[in-house]
LOKE-794355 format. One record per residue (C-alpha): residue number from 1; residue in three letters; x, y, z. Coordinates in steps of 0.1 Angstrom, whole numbers, padded with zeros to 4 digits, always signed. Each point is the difference from the previous one (the first is absolute). Example, Ala and Ser with C-alpha at 12.3 -4.5 7.8 and 13.67 -1.06 7.14 Angstrom:
% LOKE-794355
+-----+------+-------+-------+-------+
| seq | type |    c1 |    c2 |    c3 |
+-----+------+-------+-------+-------+
|   1 |  ALA | +0123 | -0045 | +0078 |
|   2 |  SER | +0014 | +0034 | -0007 |
+-----+------+-------+-------+-------+
END
This chain:
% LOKE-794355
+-----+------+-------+-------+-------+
| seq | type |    c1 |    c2 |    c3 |
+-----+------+-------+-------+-------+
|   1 |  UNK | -0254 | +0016 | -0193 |
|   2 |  UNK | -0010 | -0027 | -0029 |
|   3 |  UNK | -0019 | -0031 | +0018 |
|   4 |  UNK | +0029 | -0026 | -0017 |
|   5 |  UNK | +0029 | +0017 | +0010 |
|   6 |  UNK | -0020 | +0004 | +0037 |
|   7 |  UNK | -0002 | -0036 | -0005 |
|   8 |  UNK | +0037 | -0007 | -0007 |
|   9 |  UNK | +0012 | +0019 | +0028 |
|  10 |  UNK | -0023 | -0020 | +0026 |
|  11 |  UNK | +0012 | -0031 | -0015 |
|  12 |  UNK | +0034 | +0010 | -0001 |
|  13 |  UNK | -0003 | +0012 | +0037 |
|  14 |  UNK | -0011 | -0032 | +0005 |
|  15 |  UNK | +0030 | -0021 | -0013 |
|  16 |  UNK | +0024 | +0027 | +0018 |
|  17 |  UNK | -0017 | -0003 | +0029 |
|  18 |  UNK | +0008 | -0041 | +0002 |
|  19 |  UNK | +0033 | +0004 | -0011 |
|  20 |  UNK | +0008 | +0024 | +0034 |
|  21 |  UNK | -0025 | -0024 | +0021 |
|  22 |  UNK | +0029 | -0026 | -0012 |
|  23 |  UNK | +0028 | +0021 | +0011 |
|  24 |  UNK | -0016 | +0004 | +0035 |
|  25 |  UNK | -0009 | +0038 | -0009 |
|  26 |  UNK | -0040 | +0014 | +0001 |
|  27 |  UNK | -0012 | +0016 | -0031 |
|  28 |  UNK | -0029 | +0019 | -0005 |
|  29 |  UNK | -0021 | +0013 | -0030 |
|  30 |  UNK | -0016 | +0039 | -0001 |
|  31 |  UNK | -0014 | +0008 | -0034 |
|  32 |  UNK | +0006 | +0040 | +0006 |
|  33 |  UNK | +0022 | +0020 | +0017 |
|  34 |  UNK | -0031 | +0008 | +0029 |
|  35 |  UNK | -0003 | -0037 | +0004 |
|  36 |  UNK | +0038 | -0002 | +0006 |
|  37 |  UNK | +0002 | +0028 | +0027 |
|  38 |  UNK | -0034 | -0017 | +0019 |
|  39 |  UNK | +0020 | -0036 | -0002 |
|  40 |  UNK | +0030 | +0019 | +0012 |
|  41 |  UNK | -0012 | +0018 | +0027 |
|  42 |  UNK | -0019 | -0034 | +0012 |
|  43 |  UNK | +0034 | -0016 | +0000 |
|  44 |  UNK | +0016 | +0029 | +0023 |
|  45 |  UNK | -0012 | -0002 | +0039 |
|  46 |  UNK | -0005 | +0037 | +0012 |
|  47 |  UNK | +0028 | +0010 | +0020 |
|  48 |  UNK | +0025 | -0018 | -0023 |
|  49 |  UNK | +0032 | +0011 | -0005 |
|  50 |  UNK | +0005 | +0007 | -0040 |
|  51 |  UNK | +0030 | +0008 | -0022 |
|  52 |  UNK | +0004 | -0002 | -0034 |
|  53 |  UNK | +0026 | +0005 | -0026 |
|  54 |  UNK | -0005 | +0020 | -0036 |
|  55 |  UNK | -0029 | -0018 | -0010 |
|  56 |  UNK | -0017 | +0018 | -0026 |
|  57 |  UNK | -0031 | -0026 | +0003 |
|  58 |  UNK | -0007 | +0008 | +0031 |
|  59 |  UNK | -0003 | +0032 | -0003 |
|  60 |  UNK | -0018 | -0003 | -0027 |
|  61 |  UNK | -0029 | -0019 | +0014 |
|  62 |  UNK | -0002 | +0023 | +0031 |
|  63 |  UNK | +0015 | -0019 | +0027 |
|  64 |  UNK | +0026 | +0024 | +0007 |
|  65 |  UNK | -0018 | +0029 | +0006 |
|  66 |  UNK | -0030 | -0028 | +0019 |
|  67 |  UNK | +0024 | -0006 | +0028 |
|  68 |  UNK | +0014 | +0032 | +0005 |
|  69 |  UNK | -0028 | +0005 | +0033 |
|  70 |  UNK | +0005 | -0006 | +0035 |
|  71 |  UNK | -0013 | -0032 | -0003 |
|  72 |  UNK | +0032 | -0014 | -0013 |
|  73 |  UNK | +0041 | +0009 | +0008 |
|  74 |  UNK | +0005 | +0005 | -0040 |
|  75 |  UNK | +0040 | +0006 | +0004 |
|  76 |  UNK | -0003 | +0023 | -0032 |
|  77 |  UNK | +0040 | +0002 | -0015 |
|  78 |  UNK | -0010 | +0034 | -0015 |
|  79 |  UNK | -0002 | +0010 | +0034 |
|  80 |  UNK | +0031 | -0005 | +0016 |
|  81 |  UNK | +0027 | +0019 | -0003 |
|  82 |  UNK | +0024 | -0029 | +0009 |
|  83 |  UNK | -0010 | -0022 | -0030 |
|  84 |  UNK | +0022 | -0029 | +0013 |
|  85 |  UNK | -0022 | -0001 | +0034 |
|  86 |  UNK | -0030 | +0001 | -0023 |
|  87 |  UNK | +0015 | -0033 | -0015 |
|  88 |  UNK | +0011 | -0015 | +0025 |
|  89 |  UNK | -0031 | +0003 | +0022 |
|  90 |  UNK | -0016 | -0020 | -0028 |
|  91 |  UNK | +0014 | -0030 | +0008 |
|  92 |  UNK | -0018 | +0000 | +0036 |
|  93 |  UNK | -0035 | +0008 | -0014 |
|  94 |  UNK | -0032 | -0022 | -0001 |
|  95 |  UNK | -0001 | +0001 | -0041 |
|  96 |  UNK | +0018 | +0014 | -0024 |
|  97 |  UNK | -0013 | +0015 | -0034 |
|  98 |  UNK | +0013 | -0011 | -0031 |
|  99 |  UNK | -0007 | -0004 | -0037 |
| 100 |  UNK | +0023 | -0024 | -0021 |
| 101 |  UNK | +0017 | +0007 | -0033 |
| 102 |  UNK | -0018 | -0034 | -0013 |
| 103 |  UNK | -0016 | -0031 | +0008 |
| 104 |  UNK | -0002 | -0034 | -0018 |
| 105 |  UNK | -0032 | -0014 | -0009 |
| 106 |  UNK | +0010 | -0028 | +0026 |
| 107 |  UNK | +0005 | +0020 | +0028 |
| 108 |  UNK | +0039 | +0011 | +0002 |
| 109 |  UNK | +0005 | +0036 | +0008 |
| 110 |  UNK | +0029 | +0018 | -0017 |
| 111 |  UNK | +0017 | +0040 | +0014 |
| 112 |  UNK | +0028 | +0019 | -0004 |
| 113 |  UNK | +0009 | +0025 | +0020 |
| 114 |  UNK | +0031 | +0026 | -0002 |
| 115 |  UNK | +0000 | +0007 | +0040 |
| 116 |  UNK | -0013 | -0034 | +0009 |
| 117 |  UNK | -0021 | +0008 | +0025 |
| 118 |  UNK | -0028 | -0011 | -0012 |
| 119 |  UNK | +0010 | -0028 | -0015 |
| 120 |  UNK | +0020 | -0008 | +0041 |
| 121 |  UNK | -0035 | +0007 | +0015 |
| 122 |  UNK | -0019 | -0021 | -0025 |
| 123 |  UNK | +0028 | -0032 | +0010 |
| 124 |  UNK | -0001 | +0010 | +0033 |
| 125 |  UNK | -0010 | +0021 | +0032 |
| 126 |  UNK | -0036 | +0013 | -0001 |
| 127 |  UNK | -0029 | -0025 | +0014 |
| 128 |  UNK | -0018 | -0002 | -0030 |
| 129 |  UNK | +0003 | +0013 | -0036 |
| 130 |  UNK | -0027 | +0013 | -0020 |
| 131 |  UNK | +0001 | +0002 | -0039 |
| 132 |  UNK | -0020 | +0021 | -0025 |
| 133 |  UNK | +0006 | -0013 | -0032 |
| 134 |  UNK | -0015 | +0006 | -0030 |
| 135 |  UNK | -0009 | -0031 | -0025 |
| 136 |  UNK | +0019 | +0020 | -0027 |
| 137 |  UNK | +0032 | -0007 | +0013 |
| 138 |  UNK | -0005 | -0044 | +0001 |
| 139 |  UNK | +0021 | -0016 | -0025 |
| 140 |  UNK | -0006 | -0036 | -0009 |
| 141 |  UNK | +0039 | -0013 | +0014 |
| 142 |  UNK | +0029 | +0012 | +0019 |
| 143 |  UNK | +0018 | +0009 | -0030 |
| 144 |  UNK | -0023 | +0024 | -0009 |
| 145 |  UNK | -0007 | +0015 | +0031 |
| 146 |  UNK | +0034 | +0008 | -0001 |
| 147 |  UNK | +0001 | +0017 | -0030 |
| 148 |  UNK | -0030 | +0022 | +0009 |
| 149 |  UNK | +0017 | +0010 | +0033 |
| 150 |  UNK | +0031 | +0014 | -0017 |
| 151 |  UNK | -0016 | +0010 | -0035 |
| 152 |  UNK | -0036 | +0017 | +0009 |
| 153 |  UNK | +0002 | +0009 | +0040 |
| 154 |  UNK | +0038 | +0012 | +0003 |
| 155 |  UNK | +0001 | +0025 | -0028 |
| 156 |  UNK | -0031 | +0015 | +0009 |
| 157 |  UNK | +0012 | +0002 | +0037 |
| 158 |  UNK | +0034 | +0012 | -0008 |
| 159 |  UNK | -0020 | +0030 | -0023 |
| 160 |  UNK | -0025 | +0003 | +0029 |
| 161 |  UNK | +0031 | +0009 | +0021 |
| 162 |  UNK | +0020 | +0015 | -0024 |
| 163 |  UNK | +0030 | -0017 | +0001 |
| 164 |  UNK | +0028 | -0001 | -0024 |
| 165 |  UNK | -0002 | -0035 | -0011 |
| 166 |  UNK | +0004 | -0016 | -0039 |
| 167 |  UNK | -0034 | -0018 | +0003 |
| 168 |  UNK | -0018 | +0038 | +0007 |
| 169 |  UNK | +0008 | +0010 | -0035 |
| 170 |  UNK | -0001 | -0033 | -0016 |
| 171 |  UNK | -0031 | -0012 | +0018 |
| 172 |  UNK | +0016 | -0037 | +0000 |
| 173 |  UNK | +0024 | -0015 | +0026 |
| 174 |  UNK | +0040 | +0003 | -0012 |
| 175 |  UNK | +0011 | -0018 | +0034 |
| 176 |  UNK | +0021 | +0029 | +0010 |
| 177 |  UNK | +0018 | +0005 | +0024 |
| 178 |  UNK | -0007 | +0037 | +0004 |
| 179 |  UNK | +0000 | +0019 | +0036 |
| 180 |  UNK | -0028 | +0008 | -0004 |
| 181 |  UNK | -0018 | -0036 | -0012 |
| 182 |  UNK | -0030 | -0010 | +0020 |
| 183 |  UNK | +0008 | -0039 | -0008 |
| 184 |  UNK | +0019 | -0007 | +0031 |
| 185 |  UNK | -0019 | -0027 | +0012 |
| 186 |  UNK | -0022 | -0027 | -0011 |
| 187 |  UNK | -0023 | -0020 | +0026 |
| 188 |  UNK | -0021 | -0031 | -0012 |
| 189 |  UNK | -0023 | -0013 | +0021 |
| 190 |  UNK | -0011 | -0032 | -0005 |
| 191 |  UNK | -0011 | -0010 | +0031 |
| 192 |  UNK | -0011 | +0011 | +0037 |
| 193 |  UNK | +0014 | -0017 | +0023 |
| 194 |  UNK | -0024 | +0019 | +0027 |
| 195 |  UNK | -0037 | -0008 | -0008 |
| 196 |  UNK | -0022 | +0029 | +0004 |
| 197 |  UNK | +0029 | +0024 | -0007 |
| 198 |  UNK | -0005 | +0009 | -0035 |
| 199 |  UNK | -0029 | +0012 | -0014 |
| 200 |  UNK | -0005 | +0015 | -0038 |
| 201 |  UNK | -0034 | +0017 | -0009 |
| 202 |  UNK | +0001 | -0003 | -0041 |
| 203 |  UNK | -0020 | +0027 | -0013 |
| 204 |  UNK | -0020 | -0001 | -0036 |
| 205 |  UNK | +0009 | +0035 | -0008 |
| 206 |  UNK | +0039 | +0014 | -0013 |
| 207 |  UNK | +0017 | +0010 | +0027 |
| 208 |  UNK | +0038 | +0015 | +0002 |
| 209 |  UNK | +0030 | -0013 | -0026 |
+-----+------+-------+-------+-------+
END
């Protein structure tokens, strides 16, 4: 990777990284994707309890497929044949796995969800959340974040999943209303009210939508 734009993602990091610290949320910074899976693993005590929703990210980086051993109780969702169970056993486990559809440069995370359970989990439940994030997906305001959460990450989720949706063939939100929209609900979190709770690892390297 060119040394300048290594340099803007460290600094970057940096100024995200405050702007959590302010909301009473830990960030993190891992230039690669082996760095992010070492920081993650570091964060997760062996014999943790681990669920997750369809986080792309964390896949991505490995963390998945890390804590699929005996050494954790990785409730897989894949796995279950009752998927409610799967996500409802979430909300009793030690951390839970997400990404985020986008993140202000100030530290305010920004999902939508079209089952809400993540977004439920990420509010509320689990002991501890975990984020995977890339440095991609920070905008500089709320605004913004918001417009990168329905125009970049929900079209290319709703293609991912091949759904029947106006923003799969346009590629840009149409705020539908369809049965089949992903945009159900929006969470913003601005602030922890449990310290320790939330955690986000910002990774140097493109990760997800």
């Amino acid at each position: 990777m060119n040394e300048n734009i290594v340099k803007r993602n460290e600094l970057l990091a940096k100024t995200v990284i405050k702007g959590l610290e302010s909301r009473n949320m830990t960030g993190y910074y891992a230039a690669t994707k082996e760095e992010a899976l070492k920081k993650a693993l570091e964060l997760i005590p062996k014999g943790s309890s681990v669920s997750m929703g369809g986080a792309m990210s964390v896949h991505e980086i490995g963390l998945s497929d890390a804590l699929k051993t005996e050494e954790y109780n990785f409730i897989d969702r894949d796995a279950y044949e009752d998927k409610r169970a799967a996500m409802l056993a979430a909300y009793d486990a030690d951390f839970f796995l997400s990404s985020c559809n986008a993140l202000t440069s100030d530290g305010i995370l920004v999902n939508i969800d079209g089952n809400a359970n993540r977004v439920s989990a990420i509010a509320q439940g689990p002991k501890k959340v975990l984020f995977v994030v890339s440095l991609n997906k920070v905008c500089p305001d709320l605004d913004s974040a918001m417009k990168r959460a329905r125009n970049v990450a929900a079209p290319v989720n709703v293609q991912r999943f091949g759904l029947k949706t106006p923003c799969a063939s346009t590629g840009t939100c149409m705020d539908c209303k369809s049965p089949d929209t992903i945009c159900c609900q929006f969470l913003i979190t601005r602030f922890s009210r449990h310290k320790d709770r939330i955690h986000v690892i910002l990774v140097g390297e493109d990760l997800g939508f």
